[in-house]
VEXDREN-2710 file (C-alpha; in Angstrom, 1 decimal):
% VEXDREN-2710
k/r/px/py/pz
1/UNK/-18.5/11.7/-3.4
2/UNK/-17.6/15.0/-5.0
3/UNK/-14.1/16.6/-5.2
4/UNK/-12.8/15.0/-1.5
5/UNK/-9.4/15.0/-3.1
6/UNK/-8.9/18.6/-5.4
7/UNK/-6.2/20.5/-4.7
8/UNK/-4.3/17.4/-3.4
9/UNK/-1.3/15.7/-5.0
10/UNK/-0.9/12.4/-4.8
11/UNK/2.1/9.6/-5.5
12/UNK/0.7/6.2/-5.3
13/UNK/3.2/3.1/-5.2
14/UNK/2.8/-0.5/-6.8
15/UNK/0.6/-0.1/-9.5
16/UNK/0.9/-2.8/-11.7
17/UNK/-2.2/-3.8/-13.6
18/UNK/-6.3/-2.9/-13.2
19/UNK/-6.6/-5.4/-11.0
20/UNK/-4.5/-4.4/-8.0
21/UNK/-5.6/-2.3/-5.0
22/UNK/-2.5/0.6/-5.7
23/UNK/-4.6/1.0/-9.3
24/UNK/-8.4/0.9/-7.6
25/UNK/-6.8/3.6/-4.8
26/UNK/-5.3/5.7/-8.1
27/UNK/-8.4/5.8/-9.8
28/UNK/-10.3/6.8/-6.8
29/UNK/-7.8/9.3/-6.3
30/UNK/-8.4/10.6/-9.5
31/UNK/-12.1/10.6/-9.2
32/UNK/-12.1/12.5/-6.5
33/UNK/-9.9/15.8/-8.1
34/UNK/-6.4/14.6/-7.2
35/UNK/-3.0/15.5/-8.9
36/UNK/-1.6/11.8/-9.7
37/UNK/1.5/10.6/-9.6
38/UNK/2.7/7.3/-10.1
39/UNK/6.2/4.9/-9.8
40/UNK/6.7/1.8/-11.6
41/UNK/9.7/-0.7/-10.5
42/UNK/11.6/-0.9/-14.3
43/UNK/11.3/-0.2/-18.0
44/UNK/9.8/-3.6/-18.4
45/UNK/6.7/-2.4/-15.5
46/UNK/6.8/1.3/-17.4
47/UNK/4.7/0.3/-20.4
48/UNK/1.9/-1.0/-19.0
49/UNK/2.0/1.7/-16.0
50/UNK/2.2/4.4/-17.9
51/UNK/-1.0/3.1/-19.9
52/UNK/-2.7/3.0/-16.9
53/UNK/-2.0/6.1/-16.0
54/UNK/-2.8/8.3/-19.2
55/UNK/-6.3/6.6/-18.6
56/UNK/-6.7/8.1/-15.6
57/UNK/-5.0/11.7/-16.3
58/UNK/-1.8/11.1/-14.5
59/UNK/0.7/13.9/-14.3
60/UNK/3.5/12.3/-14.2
61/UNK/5.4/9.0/-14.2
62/UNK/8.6/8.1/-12.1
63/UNK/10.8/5.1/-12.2
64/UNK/11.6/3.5/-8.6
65/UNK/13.2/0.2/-8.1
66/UNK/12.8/0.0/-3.3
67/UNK/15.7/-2.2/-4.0
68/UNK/18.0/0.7/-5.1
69/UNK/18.3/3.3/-2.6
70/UNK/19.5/5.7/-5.4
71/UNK/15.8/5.5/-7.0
72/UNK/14.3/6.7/-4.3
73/UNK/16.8/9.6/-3.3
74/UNK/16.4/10.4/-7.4
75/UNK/12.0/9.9/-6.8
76/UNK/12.2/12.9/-4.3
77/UNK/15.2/14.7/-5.8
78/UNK/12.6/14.7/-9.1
79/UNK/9.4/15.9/-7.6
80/UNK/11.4/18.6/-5.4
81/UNK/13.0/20.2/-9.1
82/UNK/9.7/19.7/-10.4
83/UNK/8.3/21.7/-7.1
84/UNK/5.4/19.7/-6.3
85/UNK/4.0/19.4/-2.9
86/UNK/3.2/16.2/-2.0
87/UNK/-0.3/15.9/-0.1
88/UNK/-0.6/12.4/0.2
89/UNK/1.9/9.2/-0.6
90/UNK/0.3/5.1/-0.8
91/UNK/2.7/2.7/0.0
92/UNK/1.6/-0.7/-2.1
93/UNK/4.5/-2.6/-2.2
94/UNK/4.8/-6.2/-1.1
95/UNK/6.9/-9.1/-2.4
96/UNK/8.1/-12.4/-0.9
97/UNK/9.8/-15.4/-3.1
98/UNK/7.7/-17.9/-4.2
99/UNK/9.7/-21.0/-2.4
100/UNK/9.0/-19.2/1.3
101/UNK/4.8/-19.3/1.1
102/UNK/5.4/-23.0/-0.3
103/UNK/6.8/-24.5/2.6
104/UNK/6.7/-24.1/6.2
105/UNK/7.8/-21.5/7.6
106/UNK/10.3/-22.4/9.6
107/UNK/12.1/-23.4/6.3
108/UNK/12.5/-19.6/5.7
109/UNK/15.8/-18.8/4.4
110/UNK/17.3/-15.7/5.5
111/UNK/17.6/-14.5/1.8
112/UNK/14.1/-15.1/1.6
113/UNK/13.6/-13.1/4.7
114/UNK/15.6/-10.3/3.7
115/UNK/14.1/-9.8/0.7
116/UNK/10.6/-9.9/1.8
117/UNK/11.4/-7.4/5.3
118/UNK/13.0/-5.0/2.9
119/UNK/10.7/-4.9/0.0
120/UNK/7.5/-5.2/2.5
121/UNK/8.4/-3.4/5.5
122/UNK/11.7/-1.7/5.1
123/UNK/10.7/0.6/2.0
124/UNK/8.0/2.5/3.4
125/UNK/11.0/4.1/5.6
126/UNK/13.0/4.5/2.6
127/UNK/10.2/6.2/1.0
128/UNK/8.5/8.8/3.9
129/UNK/12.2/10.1/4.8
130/UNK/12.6/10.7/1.2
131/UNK/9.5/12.5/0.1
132/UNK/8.1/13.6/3.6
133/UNK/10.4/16.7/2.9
134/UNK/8.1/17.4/0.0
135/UNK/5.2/17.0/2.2
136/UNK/5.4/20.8/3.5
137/UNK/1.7/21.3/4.6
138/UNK/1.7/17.9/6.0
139/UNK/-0.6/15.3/4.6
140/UNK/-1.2/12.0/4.7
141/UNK/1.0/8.5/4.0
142/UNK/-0.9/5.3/3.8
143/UNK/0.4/1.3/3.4
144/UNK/-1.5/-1.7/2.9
145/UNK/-1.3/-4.6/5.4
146/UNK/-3.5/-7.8/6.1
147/UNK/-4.5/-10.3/8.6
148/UNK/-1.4/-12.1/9.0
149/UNK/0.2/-9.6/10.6
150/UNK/-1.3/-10.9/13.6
151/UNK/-3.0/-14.1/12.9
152/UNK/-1.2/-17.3/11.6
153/UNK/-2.4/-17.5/8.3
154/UNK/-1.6/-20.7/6.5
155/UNK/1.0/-20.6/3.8
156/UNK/1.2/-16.6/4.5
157/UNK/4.4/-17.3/6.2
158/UNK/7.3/-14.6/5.9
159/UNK/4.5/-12.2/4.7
160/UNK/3.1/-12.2/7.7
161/UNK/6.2/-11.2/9.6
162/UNK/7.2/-8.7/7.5
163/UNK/3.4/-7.1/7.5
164/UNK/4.2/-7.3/11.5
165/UNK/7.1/-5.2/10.7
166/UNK/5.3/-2.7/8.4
167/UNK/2.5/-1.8/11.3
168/UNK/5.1/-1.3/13.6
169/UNK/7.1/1.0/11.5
170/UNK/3.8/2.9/10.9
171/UNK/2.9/3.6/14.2
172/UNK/6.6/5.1/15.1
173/UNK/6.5/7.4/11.9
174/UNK/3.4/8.2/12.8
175/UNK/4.7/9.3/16.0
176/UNK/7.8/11.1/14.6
177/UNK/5.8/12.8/11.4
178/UNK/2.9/13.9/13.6
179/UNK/4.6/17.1/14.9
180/UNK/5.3/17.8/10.9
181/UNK/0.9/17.5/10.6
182/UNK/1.8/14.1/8.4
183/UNK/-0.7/11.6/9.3
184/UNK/0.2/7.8/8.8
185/UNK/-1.9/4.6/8.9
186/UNK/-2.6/0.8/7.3
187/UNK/-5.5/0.0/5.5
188/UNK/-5.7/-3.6/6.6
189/UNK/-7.9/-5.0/3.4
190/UNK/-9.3/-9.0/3.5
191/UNK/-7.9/-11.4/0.8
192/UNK/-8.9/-10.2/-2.8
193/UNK/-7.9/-12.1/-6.2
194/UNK/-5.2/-10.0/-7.2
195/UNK/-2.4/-11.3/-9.4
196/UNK/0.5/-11.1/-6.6
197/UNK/-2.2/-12.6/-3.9
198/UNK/-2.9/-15.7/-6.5
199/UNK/1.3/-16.3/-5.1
200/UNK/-0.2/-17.6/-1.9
201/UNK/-1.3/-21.6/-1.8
202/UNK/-4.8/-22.0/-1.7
203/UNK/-6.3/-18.7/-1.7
204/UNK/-9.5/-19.6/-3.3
205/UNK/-9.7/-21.6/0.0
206/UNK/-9.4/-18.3/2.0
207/UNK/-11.8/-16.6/0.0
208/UNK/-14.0/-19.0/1.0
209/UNK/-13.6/-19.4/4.6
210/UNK/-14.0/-15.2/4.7
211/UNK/-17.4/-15.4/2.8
212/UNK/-18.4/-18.0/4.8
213/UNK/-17.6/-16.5/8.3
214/UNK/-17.3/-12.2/7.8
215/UNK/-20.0/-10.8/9.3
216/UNK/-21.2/-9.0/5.9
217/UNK/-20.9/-13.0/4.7
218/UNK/-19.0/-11.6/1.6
219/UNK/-15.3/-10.6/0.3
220/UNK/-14.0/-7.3/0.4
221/UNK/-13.6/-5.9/-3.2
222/UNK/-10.5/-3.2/-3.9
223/UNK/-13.1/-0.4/-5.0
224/UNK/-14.1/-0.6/-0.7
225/UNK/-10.3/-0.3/0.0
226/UNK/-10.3/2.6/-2.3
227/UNK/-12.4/4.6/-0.9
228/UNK/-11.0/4.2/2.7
229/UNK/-7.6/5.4/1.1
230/UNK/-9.8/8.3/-0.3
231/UNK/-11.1/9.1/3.6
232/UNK/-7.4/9.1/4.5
233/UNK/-6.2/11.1/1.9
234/UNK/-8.8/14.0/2.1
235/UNK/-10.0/15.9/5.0
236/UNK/-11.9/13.5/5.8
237/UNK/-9.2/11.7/7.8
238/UNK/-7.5/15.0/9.4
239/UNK/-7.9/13.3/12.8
240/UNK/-6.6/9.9/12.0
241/UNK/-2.9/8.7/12.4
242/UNK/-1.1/5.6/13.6
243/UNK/-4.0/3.4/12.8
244/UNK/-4.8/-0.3/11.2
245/UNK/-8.3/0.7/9.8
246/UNK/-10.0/-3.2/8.6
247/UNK/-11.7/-3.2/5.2
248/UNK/-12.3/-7.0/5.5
249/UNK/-16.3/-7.1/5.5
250/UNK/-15.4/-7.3/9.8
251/UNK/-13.9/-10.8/9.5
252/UNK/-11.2/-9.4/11.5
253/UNK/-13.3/-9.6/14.9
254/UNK/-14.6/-13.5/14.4
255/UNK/-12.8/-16.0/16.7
256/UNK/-14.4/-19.0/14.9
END
């Protein structure tokens, strides 16, 4: 690839360390000649964020706590002063209390729904009406999603209704953004071994059982889910909105 993304600016949400997909999709940004910009949730995230970032020539660094509706209004309030243009926004933000994916589901407490539906699902609202403004020659906002948005997957649980919630919500802004030329999909990635996905019971089971059965008889790796991002950010994608593209070696399509 050469240059799919210069002349782009980019905001990426819920990079945490060099192991999560929002850090693969920022580095492939910047590979590919992208403005970076990236969020982190508090000052205790901001360290290691903002180490991350200088690695990969970020421009900038903004703090945004979902959670606090007056972080995001002061996110898009900060890159308006600053007059960017926005090209292309990630969503990576997911979260779910640890009690809910270790028991069964219908255990759920409606705290531990709330919190999961509005950090999951509810915040990539939030966050496209507050920086689609910004977006003035349209672009392109992407969120991650999996599986269990549409499968029971064991011990997944609330995770998998609020990723329910999450494709949903991208297929109506898709709907209403489109007339603005802002494209708007899910990159449904299989299970990879990142830190927050270690949260759910017996993923080194699942890993195994999607080697075993995928088609490609492998795992997916975030460097794959990258440059899918990378598709959708540039160009590349112009034609694509209101999608769930798979980046799960095809194990979406098995039955058995």
């Amino acid at each position: 690839m050469s240059n799919l993304m210069s002349g782009k600016t980019a905001i990426v949400l819920g990079v945490w360390n060099k192991w999560s997909i929002a850090y693969a999709i920022a580095a492939a940004f910047a590979r590919e000649g992208a403005t970076l910009l990236l969020t982190y949730q508090n000052d205790r995230a901001k360290p290691a964020v903002e180490e991350l970032g200088r690695e990969l020539g970020c421009a900038a660094f903004y703090p945004c706590d979902v959670q606090r509706p007056d972080d995001i209004e002061r996110l898009a309030q900060s890159i308006q002063s600053e007059g960017r243009k926005l090209d292309v926004v990630v969503h990576s933000l997911a979260a779910a209390k640890h009690e809910e994916l270790n028991q069964p589901f219908i255990e759920t407490s409606r705290e531990g729904f709330q919190f999961a539906l509005e950090v999951s699902a509810y915040s990539l609202v939030a966050v496209a009406k507050a920086l689609a403004p910004s977006m003035k020659d349209g672009g392109a906002i992407m969120t991650l999603t999996y599986l269990g948005s549409t499968r029971v997957i064991p011990n997944y649980n609330v995770m998998g209704v609020a990723k329910a919630a999450l494709e949903a919500e991208m297929r109506y802004l898709a709907s209403e953004l489109g007339p603005s030329k802002i494209r708007v999909n899910a990159i449904s990635a299989g299970p990879i071994k990142t830190i927050s996905a270690r949260g759910v019971k017996d993923l080194s089971k699942m890993l195994d059982l999607v080697a075993q059965h995928a088609p490609l008889r492998r795992n997916t790796d975030t460097a794959e889910v990258a440059d899918v991002a990378v598709f959708l950010g540039s160009d590349l994608g112009r034609g694509v909105t209101g999608n769930v593209i798979y980046v799960d070696a095809g194990f979406q399509i098995m039955g058995m």
